[in-house]
N, CA, C and O atoms as a MOPAC input file, in Angstrom:
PM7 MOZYME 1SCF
protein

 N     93.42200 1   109.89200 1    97.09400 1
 C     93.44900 1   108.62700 1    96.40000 1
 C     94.58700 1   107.78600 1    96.97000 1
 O     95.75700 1   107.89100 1    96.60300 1
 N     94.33600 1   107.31100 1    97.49200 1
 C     95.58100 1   105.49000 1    97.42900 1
 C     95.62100 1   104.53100 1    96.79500 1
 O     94.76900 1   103.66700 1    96.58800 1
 N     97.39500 1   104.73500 1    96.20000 1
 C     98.00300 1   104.32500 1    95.32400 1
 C     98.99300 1   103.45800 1    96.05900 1
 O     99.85300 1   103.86400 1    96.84100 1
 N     98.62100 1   101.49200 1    95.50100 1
 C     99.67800 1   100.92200 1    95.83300 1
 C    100.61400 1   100.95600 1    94.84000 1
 O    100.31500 1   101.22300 1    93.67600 1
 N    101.98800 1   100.64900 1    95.29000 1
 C    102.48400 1   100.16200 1    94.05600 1
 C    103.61200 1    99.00000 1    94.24500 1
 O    104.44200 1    98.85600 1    95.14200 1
 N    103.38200 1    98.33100 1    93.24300 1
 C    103.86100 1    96.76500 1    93.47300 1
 C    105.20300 1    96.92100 1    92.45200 1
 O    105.05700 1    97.33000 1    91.30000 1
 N    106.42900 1    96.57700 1    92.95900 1
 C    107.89800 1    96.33900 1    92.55300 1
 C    108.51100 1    97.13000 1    92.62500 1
 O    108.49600 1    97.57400 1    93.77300 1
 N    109.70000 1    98.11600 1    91.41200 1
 C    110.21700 1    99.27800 1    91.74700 1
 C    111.15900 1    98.93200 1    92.09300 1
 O    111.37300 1    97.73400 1    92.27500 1
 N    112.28200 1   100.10700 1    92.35900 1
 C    113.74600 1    99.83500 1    93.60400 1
 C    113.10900 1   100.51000 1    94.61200 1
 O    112.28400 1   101.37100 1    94.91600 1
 N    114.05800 1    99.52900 1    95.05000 1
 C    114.08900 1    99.83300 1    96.80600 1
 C    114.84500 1   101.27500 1    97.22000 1
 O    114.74000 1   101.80200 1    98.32700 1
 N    115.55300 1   101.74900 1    96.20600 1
 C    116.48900 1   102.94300 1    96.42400 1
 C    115.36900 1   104.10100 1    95.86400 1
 O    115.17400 1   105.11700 1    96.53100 1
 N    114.79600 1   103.90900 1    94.83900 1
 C    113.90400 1   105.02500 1    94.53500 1
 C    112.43300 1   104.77700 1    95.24500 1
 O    111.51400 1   105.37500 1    94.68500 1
 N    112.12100 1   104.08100 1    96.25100 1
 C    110.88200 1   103.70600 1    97.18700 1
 C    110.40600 1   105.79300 1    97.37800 1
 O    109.32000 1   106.20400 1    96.97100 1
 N    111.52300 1   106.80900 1    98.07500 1
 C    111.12400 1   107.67000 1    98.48400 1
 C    110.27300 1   108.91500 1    97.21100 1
 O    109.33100 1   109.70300 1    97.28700 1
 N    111.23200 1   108.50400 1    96.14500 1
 C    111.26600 1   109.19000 1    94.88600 1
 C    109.57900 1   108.83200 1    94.39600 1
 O    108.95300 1   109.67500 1    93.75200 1
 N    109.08400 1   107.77800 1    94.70200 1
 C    108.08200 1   107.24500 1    93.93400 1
 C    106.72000 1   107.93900 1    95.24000 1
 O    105.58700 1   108.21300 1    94.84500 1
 N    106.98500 1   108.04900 1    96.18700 1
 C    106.25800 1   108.52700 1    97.90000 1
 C    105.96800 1   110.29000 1    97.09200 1
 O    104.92800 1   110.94900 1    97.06900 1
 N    107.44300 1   110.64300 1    96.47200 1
 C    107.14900 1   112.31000 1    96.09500 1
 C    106.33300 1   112.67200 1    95.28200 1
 O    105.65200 1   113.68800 1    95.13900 1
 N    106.53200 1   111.16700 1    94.41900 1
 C    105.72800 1   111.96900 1    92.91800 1
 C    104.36700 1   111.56800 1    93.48500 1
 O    103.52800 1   112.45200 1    93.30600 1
 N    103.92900 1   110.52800 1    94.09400 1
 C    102.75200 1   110.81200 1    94.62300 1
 C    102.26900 1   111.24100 1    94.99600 1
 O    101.10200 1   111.27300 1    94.60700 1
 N    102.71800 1   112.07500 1    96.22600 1
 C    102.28100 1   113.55900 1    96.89400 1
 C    102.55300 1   114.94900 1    96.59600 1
 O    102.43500 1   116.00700 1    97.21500 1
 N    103.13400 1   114.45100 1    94.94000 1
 C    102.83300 1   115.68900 1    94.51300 1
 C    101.55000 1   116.13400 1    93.47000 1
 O    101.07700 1   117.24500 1    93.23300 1
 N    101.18200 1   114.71100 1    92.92800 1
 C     99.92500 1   114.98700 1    92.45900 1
 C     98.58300 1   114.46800 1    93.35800 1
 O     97.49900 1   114.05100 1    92.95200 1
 N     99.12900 1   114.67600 1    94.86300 1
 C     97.96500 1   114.15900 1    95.55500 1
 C     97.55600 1   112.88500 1    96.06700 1
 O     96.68400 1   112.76400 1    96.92800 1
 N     98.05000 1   112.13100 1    95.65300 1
 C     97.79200 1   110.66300 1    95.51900 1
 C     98.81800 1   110.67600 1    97.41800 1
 O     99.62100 1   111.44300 1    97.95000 1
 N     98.15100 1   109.37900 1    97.80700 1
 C     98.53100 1   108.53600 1    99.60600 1
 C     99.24700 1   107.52900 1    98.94300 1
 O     98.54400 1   106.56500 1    98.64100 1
 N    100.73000 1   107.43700 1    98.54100 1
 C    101.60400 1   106.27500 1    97.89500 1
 C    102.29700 1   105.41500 1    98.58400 1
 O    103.34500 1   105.82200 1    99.08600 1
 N    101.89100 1   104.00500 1    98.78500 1
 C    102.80600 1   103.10000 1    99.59700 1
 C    103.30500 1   102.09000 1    98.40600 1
 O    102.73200 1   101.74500 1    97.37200 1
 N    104.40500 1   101.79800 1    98.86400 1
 C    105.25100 1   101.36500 1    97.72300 1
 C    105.49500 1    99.20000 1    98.54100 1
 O    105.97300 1    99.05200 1    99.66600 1
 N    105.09400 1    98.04900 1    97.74400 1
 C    105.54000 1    96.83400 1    98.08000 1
 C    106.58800 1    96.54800 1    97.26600 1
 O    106.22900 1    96.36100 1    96.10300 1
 N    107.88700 1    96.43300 1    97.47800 1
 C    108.83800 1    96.30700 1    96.94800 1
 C    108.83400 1    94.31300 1    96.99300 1
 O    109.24300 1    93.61000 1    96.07000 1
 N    108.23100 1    93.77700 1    98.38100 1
 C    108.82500 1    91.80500 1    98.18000 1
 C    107.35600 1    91.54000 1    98.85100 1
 O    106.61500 1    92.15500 1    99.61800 1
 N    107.34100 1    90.64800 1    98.35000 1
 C    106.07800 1    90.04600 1    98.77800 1
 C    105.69500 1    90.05800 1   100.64000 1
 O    106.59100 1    90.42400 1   101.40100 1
 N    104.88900 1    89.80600 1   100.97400 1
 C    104.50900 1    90.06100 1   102.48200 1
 C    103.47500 1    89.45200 1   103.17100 1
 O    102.54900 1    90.02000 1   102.59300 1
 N    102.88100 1    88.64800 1   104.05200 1
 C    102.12500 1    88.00100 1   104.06900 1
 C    100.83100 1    88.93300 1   104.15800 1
 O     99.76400 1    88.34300 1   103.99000 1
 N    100.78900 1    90.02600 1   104.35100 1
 C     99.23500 1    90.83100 1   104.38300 1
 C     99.13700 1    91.65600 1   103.33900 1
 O     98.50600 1    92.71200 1   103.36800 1
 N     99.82200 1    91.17200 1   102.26400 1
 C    100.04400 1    92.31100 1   101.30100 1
 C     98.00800 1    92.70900 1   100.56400 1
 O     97.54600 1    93.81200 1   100.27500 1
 N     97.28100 1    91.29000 1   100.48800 1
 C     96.26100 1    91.47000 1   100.14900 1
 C     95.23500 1    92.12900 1   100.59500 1
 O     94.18200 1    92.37100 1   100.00600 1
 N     95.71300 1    92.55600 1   102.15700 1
 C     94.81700 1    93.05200 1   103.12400 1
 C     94.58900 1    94.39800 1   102.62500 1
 O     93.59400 1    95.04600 1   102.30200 1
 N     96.09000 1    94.64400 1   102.67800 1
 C     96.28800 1    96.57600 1   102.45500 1
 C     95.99900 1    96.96500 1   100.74400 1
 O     95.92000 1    98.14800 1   100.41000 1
 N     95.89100 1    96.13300 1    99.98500 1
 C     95.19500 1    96.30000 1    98.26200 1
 C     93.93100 1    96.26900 1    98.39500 1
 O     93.34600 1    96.21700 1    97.31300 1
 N     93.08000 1    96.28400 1    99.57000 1
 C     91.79400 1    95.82300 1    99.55700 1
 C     91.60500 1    97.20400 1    99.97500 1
 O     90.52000 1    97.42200 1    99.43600 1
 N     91.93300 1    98.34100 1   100.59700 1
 C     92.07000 1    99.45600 1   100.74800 1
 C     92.31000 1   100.66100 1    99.67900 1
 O     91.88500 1   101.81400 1    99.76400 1
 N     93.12500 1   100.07200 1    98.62600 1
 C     93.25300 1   101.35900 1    97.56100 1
 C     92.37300 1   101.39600 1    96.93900 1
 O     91.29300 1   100.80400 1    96.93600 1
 N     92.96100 1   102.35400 1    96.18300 1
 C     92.57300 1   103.04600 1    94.89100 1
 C     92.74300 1   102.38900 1    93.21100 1
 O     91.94200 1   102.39900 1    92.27600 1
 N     93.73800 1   101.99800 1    93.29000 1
 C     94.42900 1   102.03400 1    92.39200 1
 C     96.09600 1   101.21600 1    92.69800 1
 O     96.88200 1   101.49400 1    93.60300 1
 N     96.23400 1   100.31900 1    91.77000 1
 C     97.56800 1    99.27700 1    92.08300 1
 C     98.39200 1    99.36500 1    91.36400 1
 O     98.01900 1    98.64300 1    90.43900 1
 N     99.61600 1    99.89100 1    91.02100 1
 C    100.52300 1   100.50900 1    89.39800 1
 C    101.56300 1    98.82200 1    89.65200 1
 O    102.05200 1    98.57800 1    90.75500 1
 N    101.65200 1    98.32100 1    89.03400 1
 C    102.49000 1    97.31700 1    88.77700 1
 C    103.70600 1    97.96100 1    87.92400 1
 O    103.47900 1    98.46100 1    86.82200 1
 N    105.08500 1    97.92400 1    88.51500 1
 C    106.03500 1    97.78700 1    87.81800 1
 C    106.87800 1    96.07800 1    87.74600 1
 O    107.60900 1    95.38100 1    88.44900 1
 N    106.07600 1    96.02500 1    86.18000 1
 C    106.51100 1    94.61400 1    86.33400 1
 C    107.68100 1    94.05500 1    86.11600 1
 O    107.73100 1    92.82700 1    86.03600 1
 N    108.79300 1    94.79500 1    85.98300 1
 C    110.21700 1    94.41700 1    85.69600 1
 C    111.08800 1    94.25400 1    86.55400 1
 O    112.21900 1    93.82900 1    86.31600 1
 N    110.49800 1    94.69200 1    88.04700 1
 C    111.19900 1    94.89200 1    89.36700 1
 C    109.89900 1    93.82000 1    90.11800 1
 O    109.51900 1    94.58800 1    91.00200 1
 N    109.13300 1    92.70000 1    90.26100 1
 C    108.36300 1    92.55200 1    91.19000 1
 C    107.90200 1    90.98100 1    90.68500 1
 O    107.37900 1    90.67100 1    89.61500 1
 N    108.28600 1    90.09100 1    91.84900 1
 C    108.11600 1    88.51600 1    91.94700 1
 C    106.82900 1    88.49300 1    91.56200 1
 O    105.80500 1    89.04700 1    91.96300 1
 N    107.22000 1    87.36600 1    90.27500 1
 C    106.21700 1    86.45500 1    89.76600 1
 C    104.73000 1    86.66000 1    90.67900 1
 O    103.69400 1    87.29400 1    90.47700 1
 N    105.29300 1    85.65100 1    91.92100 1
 C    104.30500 1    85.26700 1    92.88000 1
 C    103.73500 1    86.91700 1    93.48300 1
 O    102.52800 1    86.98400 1    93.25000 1
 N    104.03600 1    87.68500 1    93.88600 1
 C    103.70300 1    88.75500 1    94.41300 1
 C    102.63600 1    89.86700 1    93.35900 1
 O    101.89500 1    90.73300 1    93.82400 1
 N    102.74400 1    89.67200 1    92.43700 1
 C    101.86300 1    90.07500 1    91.08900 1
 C    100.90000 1    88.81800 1    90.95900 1
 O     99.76100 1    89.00100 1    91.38800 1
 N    101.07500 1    88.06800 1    90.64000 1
 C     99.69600 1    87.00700 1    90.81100 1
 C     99.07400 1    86.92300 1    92.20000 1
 O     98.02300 1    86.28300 1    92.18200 1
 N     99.27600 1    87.18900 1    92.89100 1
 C     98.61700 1    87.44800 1    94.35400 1
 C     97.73800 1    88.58000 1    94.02100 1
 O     96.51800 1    88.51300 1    93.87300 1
 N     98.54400 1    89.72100 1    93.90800 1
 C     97.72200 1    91.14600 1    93.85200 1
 C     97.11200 1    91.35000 1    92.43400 1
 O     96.87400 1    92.47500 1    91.99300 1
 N     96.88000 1    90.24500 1    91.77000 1
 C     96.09900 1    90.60300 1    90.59100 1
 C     94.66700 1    90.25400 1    90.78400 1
 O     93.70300 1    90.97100 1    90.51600 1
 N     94.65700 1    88.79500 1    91.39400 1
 C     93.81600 1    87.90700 1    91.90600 1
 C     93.15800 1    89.01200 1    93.40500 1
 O     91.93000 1    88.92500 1    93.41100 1
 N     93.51700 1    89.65900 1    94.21200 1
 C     92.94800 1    90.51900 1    94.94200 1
 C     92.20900 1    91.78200 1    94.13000 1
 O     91.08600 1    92.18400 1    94.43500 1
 N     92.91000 1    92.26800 1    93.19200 1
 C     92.48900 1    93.39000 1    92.78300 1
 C     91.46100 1    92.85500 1    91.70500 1
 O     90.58600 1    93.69400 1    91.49000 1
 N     91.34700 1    91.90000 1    91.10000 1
 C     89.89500 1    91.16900 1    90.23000 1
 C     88.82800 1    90.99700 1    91.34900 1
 O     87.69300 1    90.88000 1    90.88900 1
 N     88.91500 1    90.95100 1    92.77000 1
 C     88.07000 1    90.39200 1    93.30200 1
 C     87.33900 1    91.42200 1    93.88200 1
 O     86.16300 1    91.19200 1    94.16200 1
 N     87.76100 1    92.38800 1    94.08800 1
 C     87.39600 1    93.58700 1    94.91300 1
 C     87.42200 1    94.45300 1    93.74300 1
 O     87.51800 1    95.59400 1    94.19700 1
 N     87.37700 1    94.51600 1    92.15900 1
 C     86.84600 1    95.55600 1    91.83500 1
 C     88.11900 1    97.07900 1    91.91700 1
 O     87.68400 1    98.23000 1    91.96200 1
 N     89.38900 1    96.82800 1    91.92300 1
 C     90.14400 1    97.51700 1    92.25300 1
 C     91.20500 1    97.74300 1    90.44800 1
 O     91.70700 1    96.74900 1    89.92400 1
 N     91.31000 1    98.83500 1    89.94900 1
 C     91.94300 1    99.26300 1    89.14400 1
 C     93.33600 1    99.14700 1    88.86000 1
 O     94.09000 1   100.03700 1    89.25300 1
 N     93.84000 1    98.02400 1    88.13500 1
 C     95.11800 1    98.07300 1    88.05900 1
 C     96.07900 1    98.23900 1    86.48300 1
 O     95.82900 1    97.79100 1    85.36400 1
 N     97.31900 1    99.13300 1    87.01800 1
 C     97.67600 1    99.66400 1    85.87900 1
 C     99.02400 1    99.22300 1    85.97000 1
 O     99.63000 1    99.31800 1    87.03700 1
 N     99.71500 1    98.59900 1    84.62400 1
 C    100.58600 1    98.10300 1    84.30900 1
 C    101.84700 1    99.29400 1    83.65800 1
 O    101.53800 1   100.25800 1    82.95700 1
 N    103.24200 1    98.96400 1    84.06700 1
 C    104.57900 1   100.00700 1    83.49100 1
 C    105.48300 1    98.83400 1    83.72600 1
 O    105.32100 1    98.18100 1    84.75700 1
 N    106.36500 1    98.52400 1    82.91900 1
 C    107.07400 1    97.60200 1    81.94400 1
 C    108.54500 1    98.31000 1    82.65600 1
 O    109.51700 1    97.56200 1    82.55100 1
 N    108.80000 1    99.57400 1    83.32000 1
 C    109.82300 1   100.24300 1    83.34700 1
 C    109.62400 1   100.86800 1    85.30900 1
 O    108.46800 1   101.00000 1    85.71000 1
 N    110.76900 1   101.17200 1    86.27600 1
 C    110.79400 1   101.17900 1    87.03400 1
 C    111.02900 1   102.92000 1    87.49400 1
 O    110.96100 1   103.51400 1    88.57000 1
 N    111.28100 1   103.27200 1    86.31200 1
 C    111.76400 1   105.38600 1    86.48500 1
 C    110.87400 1   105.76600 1    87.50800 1
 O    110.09800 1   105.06000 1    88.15100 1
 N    111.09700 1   107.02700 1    87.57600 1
 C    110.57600 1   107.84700 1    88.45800 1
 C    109.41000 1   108.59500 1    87.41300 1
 O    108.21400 1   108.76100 1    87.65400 1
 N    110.17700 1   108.98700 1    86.17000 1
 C    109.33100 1   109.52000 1    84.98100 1
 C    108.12800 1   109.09300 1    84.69300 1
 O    107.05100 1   109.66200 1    84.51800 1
 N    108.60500 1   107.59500 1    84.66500 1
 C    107.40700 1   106.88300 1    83.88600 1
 C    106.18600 1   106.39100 1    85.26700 1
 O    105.11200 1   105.80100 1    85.15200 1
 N    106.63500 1   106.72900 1    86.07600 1
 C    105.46300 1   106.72400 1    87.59200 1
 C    104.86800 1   108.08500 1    87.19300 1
 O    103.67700 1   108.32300 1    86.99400 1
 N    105.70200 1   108.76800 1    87.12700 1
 C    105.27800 1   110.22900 1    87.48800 1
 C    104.16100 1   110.46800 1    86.10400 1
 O    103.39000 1   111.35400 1    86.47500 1
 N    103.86400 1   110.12000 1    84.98000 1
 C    103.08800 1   109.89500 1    83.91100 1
 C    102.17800 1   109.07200 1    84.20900 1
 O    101.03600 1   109.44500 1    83.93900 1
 N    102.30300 1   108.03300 1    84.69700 1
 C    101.45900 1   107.09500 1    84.85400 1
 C    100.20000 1   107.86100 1    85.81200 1
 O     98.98300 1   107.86800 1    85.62800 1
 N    101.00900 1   108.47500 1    86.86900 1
 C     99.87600 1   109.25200 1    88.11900 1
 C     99.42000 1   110.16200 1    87.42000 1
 O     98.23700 1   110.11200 1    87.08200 1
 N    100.14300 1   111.09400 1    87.07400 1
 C     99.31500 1   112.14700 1    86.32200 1
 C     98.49600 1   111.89100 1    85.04600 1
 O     98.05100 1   112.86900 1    84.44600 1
 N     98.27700 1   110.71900 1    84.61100 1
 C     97.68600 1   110.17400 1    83.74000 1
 C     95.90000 1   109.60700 1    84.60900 1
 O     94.71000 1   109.78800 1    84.35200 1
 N     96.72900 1   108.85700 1    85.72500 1
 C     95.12800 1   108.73600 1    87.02600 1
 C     94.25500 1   109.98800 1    87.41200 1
 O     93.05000 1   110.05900 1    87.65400 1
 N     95.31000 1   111.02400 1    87.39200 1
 C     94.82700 1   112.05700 1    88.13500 1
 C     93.60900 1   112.67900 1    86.74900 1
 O     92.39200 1   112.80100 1    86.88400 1
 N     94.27900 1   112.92400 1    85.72500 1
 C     93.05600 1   113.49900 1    84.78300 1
 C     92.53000 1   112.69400 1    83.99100 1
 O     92.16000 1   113.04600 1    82.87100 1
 N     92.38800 1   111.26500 1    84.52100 1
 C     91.10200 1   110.09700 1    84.16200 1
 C     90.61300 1   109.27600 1    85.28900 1
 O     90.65400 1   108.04500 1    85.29700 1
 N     90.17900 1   109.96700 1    86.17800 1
 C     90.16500 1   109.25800 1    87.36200 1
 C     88.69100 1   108.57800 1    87.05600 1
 O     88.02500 1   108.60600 1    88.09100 1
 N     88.08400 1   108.06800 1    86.12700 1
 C     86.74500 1   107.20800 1    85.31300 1
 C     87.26500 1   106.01600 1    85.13400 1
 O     87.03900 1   104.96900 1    85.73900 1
 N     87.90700 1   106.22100 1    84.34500 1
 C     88.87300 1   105.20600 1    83.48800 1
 C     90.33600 1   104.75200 1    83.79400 1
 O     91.01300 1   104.41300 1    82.82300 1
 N     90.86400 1   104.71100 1    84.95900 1
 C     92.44300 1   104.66300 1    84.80600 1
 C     93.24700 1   103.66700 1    84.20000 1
 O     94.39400 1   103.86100 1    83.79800 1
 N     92.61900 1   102.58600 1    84.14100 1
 C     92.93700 1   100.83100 1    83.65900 1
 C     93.64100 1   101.78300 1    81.75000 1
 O     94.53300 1   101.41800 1    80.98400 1
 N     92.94400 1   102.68300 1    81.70500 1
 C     93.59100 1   103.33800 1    79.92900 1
 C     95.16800 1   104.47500 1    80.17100 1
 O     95.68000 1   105.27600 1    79.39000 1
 N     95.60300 1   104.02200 1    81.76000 1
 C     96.71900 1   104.97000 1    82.07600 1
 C     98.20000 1   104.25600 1    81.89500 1
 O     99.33400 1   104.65500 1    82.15700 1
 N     97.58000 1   102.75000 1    81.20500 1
 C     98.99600 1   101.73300 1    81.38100 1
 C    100.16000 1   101.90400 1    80.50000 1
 O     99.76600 1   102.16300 1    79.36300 1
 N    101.58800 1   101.85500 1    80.59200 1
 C    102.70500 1   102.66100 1    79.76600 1
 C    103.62400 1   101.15800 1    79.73700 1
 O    104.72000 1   101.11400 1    79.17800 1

């Protein structure tokens, strides 16, 4: 499964790469906006928004991609490692439904 994920620190970027590959999940992390950022969301799985770490503009971009293509996105209010690490393992045993994995 590939998992983007939009905001976060930049210091825990690797921390967020582990917990993904530890429940399996291919995790690339957009910490600032980018001009192809829509290209590579058109590719996942699944888009985890941490919205407390991640420009206005860079979340309305990738919301508007992920409505258009049919792509699952799940909202966390908080930037932890914990609350990623719940959130995935929350994808992993509803992989039907994940849009019901948001914290």
């Amino acid at each position: 499964m590939n998992v983007y994920i939009l905001g976060g620190l930049k210091r825990l970027e690797k921390e967020y790469k582990r917990v993904g590959k530890k429940h399996g999940c291919k995790t690339r992390v957009l910490n600032t906006h980018c001009t192809n950022c829509n290209k590579c969301l058109k590719d996942s799985d699944a888009v985890i928004f941490m919205v407390d770490n991640a420009s206005h503009k860079m979340v309305q971009s990738a919301k508007q991609t992920c409505k258009k293509n049919n792509i699952p996105m799940i909202f966390t209010d908080k930037a932890s490692v914990n609350s990623l690490d719940s959130v995935i393992s929350c994808m992993a045993n509803r992989k039907n439904n994940l849009t019901a994995c948001s914290i």
